[in-house]
C-alpha positions, -999 to 999 in steps of 0.1 A, spaced: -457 -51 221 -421 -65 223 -396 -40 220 -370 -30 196 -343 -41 225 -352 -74 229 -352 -83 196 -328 -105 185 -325 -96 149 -323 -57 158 -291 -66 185 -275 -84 152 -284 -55 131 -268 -30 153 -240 -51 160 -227 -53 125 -238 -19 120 -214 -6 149 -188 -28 137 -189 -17 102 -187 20 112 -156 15 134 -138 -4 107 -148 22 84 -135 48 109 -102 24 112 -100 21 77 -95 63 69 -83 69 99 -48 45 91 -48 65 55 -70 39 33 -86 50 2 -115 20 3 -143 13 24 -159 -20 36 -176 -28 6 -146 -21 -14 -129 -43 4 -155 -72 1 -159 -72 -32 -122 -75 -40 -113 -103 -16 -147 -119 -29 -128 -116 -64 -92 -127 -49 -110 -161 -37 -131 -165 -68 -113 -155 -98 -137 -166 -123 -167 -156 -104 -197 -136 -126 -206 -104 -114 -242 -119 -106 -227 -142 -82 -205 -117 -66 -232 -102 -56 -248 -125 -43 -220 -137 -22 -208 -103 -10 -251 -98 -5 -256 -64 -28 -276 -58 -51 -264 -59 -86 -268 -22 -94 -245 -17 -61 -220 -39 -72 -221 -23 -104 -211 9 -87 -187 -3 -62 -169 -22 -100 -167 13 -113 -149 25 -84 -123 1 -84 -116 2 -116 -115 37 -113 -91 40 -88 -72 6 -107 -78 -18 -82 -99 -40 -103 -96 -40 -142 -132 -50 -161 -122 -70 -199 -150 -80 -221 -150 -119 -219 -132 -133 -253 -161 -164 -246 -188 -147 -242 -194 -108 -248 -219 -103 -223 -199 -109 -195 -167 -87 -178 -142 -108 -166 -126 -95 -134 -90 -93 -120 -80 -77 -91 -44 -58 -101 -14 -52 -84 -21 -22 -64 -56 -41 -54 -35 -71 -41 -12 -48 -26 -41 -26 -8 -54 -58 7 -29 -73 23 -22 -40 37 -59 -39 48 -63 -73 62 -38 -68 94 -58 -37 101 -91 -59 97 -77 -81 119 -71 -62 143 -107 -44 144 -122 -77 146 -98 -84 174 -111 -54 192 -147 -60 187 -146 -95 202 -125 -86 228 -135 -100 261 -158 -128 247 -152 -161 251 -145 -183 222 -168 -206 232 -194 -179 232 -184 -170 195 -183 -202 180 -222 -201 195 -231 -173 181 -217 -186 145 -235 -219 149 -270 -200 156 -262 -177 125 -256 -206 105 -287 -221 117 -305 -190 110 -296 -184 77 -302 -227 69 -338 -215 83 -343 -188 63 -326 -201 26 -338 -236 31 -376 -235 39 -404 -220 13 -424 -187 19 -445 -193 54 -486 -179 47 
Protein backbone atom coordinates (compact mmCIF):
# COMPACT_ATOMS: atom_id res chain seq x y z
CA UNK A 1 0.00 0.00 0.00
CA UNK A 2 1.38 3.35 -1.04
CA UNK A 3 1.75 5.74 1.62
CA UNK A 4 0.29 8.89 2.63
CA UNK A 5 3.96 10.50 1.96
CA UNK A 6 4.34 9.67 -1.37
CA UNK A 7 1.32 10.88 -2.48
CA UNK A 8 1.22 13.58 -4.50
CA UNK A 9 -2.11 15.06 -3.83
CA UNK A 10 -1.58 14.73 0.15
CA UNK A 11 2.11 16.91 -0.32
CA UNK A 12 -0.26 19.55 -2.23
CA UNK A 13 -2.79 19.33 0.46
CA UNK A 14 -0.44 19.91 3.21
CA UNK A 15 1.32 22.44 1.40
CA UNK A 16 -1.46 24.85 1.13
CA UNK A 17 -2.64 23.77 4.37
CA UNK A 18 0.77 24.97 6.02
CA UNK A 19 0.66 27.95 4.00
CA UNK A 20 -2.70 28.95 4.89
CA UNK A 21 -1.98 28.62 8.60
CA UNK A 22 1.10 30.85 8.53
CA UNK A 23 -0.70 33.56 6.56
CA UNK A 24 -3.37 33.20 9.00
CA UNK A 25 -0.81 33.47 11.80
CA UNK A 26 0.78 36.62 9.71
CA UNK A 27 -2.40 38.00 9.22
CA UNK A 28 -3.36 38.51 13.39
CA UNK A 29 -0.16 38.58 14.31
CA UNK A 30 0.37 42.30 12.11
CA UNK A 31 -3.18 43.40 13.85
CA UNK A 32 -5.68 42.19 10.98
CA UNK A 33 -9.31 41.60 11.80
CA UNK A 34 -9.86 39.04 8.61
CA UNK A 35 -8.77 35.72 7.77
CA UNK A 36 -7.93 34.00 4.46
CA UNK A 37 -11.23 33.44 3.36
CA UNK A 38 -12.19 36.87 4.16
CA UNK A 39 -9.71 38.06 2.21
CA UNK A 40 -10.63 35.83 -0.90
CA UNK A 41 -13.91 36.65 -1.18
CA UNK A 42 -13.36 40.34 -1.16
CA UNK A 43 -10.56 40.58 -3.72
CA UNK A 44 -12.85 37.91 -5.74
CA UNK A 45 -15.54 40.85 -5.42
CA UNK A 46 -12.86 43.73 -6.14
CA UNK A 47 -12.08 41.86 -9.60
CA UNK A 48 -15.63 40.98 -10.40
CA UNK A 49 -17.93 43.61 -9.45
CA UNK A 50 -20.95 42.22 -10.81
CA UNK A 51 -20.24 38.75 -9.97
CA UNK A 52 -23.42 36.52 -8.33
CA UNK A 53 -22.87 35.09 -5.12
CA UNK A 54 -23.19 31.55 -6.86
CA UNK A 55 -20.29 32.30 -8.96
CA UNK A 56 -18.26 33.71 -6.22
CA UNK A 57 -18.34 30.70 -4.80
CA UNK A 58 -17.39 28.87 -7.20
CA UNK A 59 -14.44 30.86 -8.04
CA UNK A 60 -13.15 31.38 -4.50
CA UNK A 61 -14.17 27.21 -4.26
CA UNK A 62 -16.79 27.33 -1.13
CA UNK A 63 -19.64 26.09 -0.74
CA UNK A 64 -22.55 28.46 -0.99
CA UNK A 65 -23.74 28.09 2.58
CA UNK A 66 -19.93 29.17 3.45
CA UNK A 67 -19.92 32.02 1.39
CA UNK A 68 -23.06 32.90 2.83
CA UNK A 69 -21.42 33.09 6.17
CA UNK A 70 -18.23 34.56 5.31
CA UNK A 71 -20.99 37.61 3.41
CA UNK A 72 -22.44 38.10 6.79
CA UNK A 73 -19.26 38.74 8.29
CA UNK A 74 -18.18 41.25 6.11
CA UNK A 75 -20.98 43.06 6.09
CA UNK A 76 -20.97 42.88 9.57
CA UNK A 77 -17.84 44.27 10.22
CA UNK A 78 -18.67 46.84 6.90
CA UNK A 79 -16.39 45.62 4.61
CA UNK A 80 -18.85 44.42 2.09
CA UNK A 81 -22.42 46.03 1.90
CA UNK A 82 -25.30 43.35 0.50
CA UNK A 83 -28.41 45.59 -1.61
CA UNK A 84 -31.31 43.74 -2.92
CA UNK A 85 -30.84 43.92 -6.81
CA UNK A 86 -33.31 46.84 -8.24
CA UNK A 87 -33.31 44.02 -11.52
CA UNK A 88 -33.95 41.30 -10.03
CA UNK A 89 -35.01 40.74 -6.25
CA UNK A 90 -33.62 37.49 -5.84
CA UNK A 91 -30.22 38.43 -6.07
CA UNK A 92 -27.81 40.77 -3.58
CA UNK A 93 -25.65 42.92 -5.39
CA UNK A 94 -22.23 43.26 -3.77
CA UNK A 95 -19.78 46.12 -3.15
CA UNK A 96 -16.84 46.04 -1.34
CA UNK A 97 -16.74 49.65 0.75
CA UNK A 98 -14.21 51.85 1.72
CA UNK A 99 -12.77 50.32 4.72
CA UNK A 100 -12.83 46.88 2.63
CA UNK A 101 -10.71 48.55 -0.10
CA UNK A 102 -8.73 50.07 2.43
CA UNK A 103 -8.12 46.63 4.53
CA UNK A 104 -6.93 45.09 1.35
CA UNK A 105 -4.45 46.99 0.10
CA UNK A 106 -3.12 46.97 3.59
CA UNK A 107 -3.35 43.16 3.39
CA UNK A 108 -1.86 42.53 0.11
CA UNK A 109 1.92 43.79 0.96
CA UNK A 110 1.64 41.45 3.97
CA UNK A 111 0.42 38.58 1.41
CA UNK A 112 3.14 39.31 -0.50
CA UNK A 113 5.39 39.01 1.54
CA UNK A 114 4.19 35.49 3.07
CA UNK A 115 4.12 34.14 -0.29
CA UNK A 116 7.62 35.53 -0.65
CA UNK A 117 8.63 33.51 2.32
CA UNK A 118 7.02 30.37 1.45
CA UNK A 119 8.75 30.17 -1.93
CA UNK A 120 11.83 31.15 -0.79
CA UNK A 121 14.71 29.21 -2.02
CA UNK A 122 12.82 27.71 -5.11
CA UNK A 123 13.66 28.31 -8.28
CA UNK A 124 11.32 30.06 -10.63
CA UNK A 125 11.75 27.68 -13.05
CA UNK A 126 10.65 25.09 -10.59
CA UNK A 127 7.42 27.25 -9.81
CA UNK A 128 6.33 27.96 -13.05
CA UNK A 129 6.49 23.85 -13.20
CA UNK A 130 4.57 23.28 -10.55
CA UNK A 131 1.80 25.87 -11.90
CA UNK A 132 1.84 24.20 -15.37
CA UNK A 133 1.15 20.57 -13.73
CA UNK A 134 -1.64 22.24 -11.49
CA UNK A 135 -3.07 23.66 -14.48
CA UNK A 136 -2.90 20.38 -16.15
CA UNK A 137 -4.42 18.77 -13.21
CA UNK A 138 -7.27 20.66 -12.79
CA UNK A 139 -7.79 20.67 -17.08
CA UNK A 140 -7.79 16.74 -16.15
CA UNK A 141 -10.04 16.74 -13.64
CA UNK A 142 -12.90 19.64 -15.01
CA UNK A 143 -12.53 18.61 -18.55
CA UNK A 144 -13.00 14.69 -18.74
CA UNK A 145 -16.46 12.89 -17.56
CA UNK A 146 -16.93 10.59 -14.44
CA UNK A 147 -14.27 7.49 -14.96
CA UNK A 148 -16.39 3.81 -13.94
Amino acid sequence: MEKLENIVFYSMDRAIRSYRQYAQQQLKKNGFAITIDQWLVIKCLIENPNVTQVELSERVFKDNASVTRILGLLVKAKFVKRRVSKADRRRFELTVTELGLQTIAAVDQLVIQNRAFALEGIDPQEIAIARKVMMAITDNCTALPDIP
